[in-house]
Structure formats: C-alpha cells, structure tokens
KEVOFI-393256 format. One record per residue: residue in three letters; x, z, y of N, C-alpha, C in turn. Coordinates in nm, 3 decimals, always signed. Example, Ala and Ser with C-alpha at 12.3 -4.5 7.8 and 13.67 -1.06 7.14 Angstrom:
% KEVOFI-393256
residu,neast,nup,nnorth,caeast,caup,canorth,ceast,cup,cnorth
ALA,+1.319,+0.780,-0.569,+1.230,+0.780,-0.450,+1.320,+0.780,-0.330
SER,+1.285,+0.708,-0.225,+1.367,+0.714,-0.106,+1.290,+0.787,+0.003
END
This chain:
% KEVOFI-393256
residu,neast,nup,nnorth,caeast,caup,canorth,ceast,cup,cnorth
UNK,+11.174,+15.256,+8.304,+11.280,+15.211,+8.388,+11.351,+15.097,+8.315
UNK,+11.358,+14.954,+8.408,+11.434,+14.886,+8.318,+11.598,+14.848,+8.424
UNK,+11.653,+14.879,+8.306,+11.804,+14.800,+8.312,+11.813,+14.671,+8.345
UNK,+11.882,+14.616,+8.430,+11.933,+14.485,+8.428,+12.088,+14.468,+8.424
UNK,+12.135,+14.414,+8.358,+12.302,+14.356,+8.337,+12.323,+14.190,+8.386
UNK,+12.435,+14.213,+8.448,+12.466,+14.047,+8.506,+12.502,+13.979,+8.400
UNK,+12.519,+13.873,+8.374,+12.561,+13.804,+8.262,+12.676,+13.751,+8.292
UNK,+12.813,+13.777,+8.219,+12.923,+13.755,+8.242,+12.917,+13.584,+8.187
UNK,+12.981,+13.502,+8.252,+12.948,+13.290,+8.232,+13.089,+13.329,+8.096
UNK,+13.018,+13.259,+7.966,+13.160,+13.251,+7.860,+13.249,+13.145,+7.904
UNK,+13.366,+13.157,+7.904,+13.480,+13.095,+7.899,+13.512,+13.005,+7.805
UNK,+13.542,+12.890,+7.772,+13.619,+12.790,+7.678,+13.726,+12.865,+7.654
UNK,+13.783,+12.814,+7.543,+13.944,+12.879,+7.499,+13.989,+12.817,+7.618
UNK,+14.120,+12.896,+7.606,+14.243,+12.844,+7.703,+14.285,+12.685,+7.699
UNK,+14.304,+12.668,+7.514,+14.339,+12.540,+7.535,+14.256,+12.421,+7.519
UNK,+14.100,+12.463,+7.565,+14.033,+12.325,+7.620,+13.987,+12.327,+7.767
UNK,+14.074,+12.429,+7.830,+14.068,+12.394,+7.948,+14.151,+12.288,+8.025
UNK,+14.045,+12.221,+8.141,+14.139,+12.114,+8.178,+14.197,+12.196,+8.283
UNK,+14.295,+12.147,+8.353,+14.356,+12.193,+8.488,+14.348,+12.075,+8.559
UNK,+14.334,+12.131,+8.680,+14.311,+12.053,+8.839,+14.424,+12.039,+8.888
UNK,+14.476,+11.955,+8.924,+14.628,+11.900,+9.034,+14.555,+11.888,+9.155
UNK,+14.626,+11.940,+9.262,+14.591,+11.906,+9.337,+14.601,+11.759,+9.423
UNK,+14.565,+11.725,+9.505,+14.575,+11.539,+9.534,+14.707,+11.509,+9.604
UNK,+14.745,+11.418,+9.581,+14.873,+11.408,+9.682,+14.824,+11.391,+9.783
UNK,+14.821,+11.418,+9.941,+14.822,+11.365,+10.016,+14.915,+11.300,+10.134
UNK,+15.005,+11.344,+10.087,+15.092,+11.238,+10.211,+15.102,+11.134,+10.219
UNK,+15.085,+11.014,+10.119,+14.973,+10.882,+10.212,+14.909,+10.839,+10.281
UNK,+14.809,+10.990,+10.298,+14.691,+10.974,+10.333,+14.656,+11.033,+10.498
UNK,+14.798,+11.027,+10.554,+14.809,+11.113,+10.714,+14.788,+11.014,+10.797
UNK,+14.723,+11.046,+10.887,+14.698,+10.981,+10.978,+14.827,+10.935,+11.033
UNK,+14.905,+10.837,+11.101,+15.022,+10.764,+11.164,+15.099,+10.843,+11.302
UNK,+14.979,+10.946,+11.321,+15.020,+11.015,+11.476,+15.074,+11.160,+11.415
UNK,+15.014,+11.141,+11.261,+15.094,+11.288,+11.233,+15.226,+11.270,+11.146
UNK,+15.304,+11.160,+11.136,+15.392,+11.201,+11.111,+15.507,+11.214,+11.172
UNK,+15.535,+11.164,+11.339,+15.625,+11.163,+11.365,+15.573,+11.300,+11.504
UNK,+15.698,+11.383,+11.458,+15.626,+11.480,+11.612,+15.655,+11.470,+11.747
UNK,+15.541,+11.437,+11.789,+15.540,+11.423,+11.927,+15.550,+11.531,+12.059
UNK,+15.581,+11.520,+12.166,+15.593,+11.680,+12.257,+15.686,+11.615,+12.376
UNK,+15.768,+11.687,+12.443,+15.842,+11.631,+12.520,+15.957,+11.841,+12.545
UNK,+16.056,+11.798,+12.561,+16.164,+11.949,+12.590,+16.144,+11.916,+12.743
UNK,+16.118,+12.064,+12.744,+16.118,+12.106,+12.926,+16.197,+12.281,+12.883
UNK,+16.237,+12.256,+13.025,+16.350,+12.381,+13.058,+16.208,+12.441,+13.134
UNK,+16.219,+12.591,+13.116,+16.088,+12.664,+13.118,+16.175,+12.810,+13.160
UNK,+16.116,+12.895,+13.278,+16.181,+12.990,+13.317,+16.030,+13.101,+13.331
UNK,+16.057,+13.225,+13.242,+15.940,+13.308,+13.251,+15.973,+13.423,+13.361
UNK,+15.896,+13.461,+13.434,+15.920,+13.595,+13.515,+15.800,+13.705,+13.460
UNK,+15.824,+13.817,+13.437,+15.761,+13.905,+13.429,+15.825,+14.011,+13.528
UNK,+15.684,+14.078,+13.599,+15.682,+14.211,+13.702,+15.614,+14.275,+13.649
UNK,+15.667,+14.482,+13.649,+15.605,+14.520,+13.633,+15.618,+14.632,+13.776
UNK,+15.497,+14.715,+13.766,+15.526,+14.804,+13.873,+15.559,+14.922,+13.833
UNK,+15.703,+14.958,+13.915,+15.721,+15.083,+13.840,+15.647,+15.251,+13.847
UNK,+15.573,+15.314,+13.750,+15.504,+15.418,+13.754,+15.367,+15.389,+13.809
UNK,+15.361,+15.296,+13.723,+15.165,+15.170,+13.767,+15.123,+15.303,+13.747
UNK,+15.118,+15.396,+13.643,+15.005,+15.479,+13.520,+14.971,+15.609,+13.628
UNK,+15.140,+15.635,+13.655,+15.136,+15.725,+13.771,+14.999,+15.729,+13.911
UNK,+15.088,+15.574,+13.969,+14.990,+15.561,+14.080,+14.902,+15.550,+14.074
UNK,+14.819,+15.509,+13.976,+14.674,+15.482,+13.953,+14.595,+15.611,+13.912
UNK,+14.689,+15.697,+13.875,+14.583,+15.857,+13.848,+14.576,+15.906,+14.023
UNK,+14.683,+15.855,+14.116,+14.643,+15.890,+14.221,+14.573,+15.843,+14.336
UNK,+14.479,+15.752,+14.288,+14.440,+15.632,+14.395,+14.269,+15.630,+14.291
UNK,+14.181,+15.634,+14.418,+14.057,+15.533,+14.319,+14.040,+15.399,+14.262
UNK,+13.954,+15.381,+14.291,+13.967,+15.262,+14.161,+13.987,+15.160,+14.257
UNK,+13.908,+15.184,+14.401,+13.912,+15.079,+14.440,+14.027,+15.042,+14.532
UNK,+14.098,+15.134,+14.557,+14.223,+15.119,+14.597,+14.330,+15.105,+14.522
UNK,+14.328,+15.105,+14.422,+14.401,+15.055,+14.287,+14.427,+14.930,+14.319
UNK,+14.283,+14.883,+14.303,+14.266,+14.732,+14.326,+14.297,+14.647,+14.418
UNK,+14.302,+14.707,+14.480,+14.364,+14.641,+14.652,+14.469,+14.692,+14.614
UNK,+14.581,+14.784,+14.584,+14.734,+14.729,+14.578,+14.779,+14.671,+14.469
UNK,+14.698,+14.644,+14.365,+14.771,+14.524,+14.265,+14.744,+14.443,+14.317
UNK,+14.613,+14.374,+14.367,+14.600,+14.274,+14.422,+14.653,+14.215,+14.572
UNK,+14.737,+14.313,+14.656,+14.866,+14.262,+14.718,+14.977,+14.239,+14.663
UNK,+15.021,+14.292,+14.526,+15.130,+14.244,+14.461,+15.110,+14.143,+14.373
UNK,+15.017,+14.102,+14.344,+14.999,+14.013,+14.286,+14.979,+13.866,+14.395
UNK,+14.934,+13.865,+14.502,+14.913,+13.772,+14.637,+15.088,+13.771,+14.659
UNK,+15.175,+13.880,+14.695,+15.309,+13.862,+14.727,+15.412,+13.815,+14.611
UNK,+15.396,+13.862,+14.455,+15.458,+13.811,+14.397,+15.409,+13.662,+14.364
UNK,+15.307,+13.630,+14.393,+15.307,+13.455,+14.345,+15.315,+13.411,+14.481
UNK,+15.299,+13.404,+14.587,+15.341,+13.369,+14.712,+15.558,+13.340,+14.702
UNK,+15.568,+13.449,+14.649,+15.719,+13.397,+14.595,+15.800,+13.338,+14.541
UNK,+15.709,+13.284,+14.421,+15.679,+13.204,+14.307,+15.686,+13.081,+14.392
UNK,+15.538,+13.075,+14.437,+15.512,+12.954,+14.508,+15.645,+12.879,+14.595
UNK,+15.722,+12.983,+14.665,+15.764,+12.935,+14.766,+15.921,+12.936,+14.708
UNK,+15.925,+12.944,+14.590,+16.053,+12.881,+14.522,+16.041,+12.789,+14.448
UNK,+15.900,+12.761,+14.478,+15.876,+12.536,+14.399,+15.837,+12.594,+14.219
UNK,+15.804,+12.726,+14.211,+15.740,+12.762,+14.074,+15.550,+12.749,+14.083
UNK,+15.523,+12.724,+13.964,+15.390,+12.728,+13.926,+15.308,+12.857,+13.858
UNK,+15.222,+12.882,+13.913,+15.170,+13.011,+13.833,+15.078,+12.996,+13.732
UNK,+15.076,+13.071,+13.611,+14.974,+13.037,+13.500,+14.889,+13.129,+13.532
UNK,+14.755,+13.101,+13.547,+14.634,+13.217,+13.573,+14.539,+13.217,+13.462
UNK,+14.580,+13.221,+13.291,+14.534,+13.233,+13.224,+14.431,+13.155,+13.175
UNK,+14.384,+13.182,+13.056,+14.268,+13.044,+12.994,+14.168,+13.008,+13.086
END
C-alpha cells in the first residue's frame, strides 16, 4: 500500500515578501459612471390581498380557485386601469 502526501508550496520569510496594492482606479471610469443618472418619479404601490384566500381554497377545487382569483384579479386591475394606473405583470 502506498501513501501519498500533498506537498505543502514553502513560503519565503515574511520579510521578502512583496505585497500587492491594489490599482487605483478612479481614473479609469468610464464618463457615464460618474455622474448618476435616473430621473425621481412619485410612485404609488397597491397591494390586495384576499381575505381567508387559505380558507377558501381548501374549499373550492382547483379549478374553481382559479376562476375566482382570476375575477379578482380582471376586477382589481380593471380599477387600476380606470383610475389612469398602470399594472406591472412581472418579468
């Protein structure tokens, strides 16, 4: 049976080691990154929830689940809509 051992790499003393600085770079930015750009908008979030979702859904199948979120979800952005709001429908 043979043994094998890793070979630990020897080290220089401490004091002939060099040390690394890291580079300056803030010279080196591109012109669009230093000033920040964006624009302020007044932003209004609504969140709905339904109350006792967990409830109703142990009493409904699946597919009737689905058909009443998906009327509250048709009526609450229909509301949205029709107060001049935008809806986010995710990525």
């Amino acid at each position: 049976m043979a043994v094998l051992l890793h070979r630990r790499p020897r080290l220089r003393p401490q004091s002939s080691r060099r040390l690394k600085t890291a580079p300056d770079l803030s010279s080196k930015r591109h012109p669009s990154c230093r000033k920040p750009r964006g624009e302020r908008r007044h932003v209004t979030v609504m969140f709905c929830d339904l109350v006792d979702s967990t409830g109703i859904a142990a009493k409904l199948d699946a597919e009737e689940w689905r058909d009443l979120v998906g009327a509250y979800i048709d009526a609450a952005s229909a509301a949205v809509v029709e107060m001049g709001g935008h809806l986010n429908t995710g990525p």
